[in-house]
N, C-alpha and C positions, 0 to 999 in steps of 0.2 A: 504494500500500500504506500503510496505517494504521502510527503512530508505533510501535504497540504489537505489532503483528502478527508470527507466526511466521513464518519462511520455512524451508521445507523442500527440502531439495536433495538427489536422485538422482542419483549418476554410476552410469552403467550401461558396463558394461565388460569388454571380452572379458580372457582370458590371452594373453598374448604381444607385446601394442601398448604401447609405452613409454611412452602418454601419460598412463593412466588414475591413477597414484598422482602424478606431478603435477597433475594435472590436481583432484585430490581434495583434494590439500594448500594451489593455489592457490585454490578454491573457497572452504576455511577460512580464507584473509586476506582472501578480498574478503567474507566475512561478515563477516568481526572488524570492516570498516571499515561496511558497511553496515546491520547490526542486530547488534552485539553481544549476547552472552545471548539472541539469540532466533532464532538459524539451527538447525539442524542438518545433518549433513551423511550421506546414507546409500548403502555402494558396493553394487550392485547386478551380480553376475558373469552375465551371457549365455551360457549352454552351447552351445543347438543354432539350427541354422537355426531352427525352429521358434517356440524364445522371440525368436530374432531380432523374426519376422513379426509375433509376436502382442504384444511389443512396442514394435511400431514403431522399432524400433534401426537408424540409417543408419550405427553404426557407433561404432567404441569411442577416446576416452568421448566418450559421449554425457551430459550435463550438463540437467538438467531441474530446475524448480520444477512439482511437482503434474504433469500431459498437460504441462505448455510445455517446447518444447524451444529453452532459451537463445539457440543457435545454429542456428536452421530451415534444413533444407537443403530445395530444388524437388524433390529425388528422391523418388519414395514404391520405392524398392530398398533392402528391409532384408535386412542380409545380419551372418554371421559376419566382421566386417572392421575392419582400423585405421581410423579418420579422421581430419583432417588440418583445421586451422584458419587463415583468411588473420590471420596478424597483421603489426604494423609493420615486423618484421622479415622478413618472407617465410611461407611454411606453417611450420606445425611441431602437432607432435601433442600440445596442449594450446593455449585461447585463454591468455593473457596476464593475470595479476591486473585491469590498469585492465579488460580487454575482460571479466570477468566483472565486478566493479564497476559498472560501464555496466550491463549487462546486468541484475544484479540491482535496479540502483537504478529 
């Protein structure tokens, strides 16, 4: 990615899974650290099976730049559901600032 370039970040996210407003907040520090003034960050709520499918939701939050999804799962099973991220310290329902960091960089 170019010095100058925007990044745009979708967390896409059901109601009820713990992760998504962490997961949203930690999204905005690994932006601060990796393109200041030029991220944005925008939540996206999944209602029905439906929007699951159409798009491509493995599950909340799910954390995208643009189609990419930060964290690819092998599954193509979208479904209304929490998800769950390997970090340092075991799973937990948001990745970690460094692992978004990494991720955006």
């Amino acid at each position: 990615m170019a010095d100058n370039d925007a990044v745009d970040v979708t967390v896409l996210y059901i109601d009820g899974c713990p992760g998504w407003r962490t997961a949203e907040a930690r999204v905005r520090e690994a932006l601060a650290v990796t393109c200041p003034e030029r991220g944005t960050v925008e939540s996206v709520r999944v209602r029905t099976e439906e929007d699951a499918v159409r798009l491509r939701f493995p599950g909340s939050p799910t954390i995208r730049v643009g189609d990419r999804d930060l964290f690819p799962t092998a599954s193509t099973a979208y479904a209304i559901a929490c998800r769950r991220y390997p970090t340092p310290d075991g799973f937990a329902p948001s990745p970690t600032v460094d692992q978004l960091v990494e991720a955006l960089s």
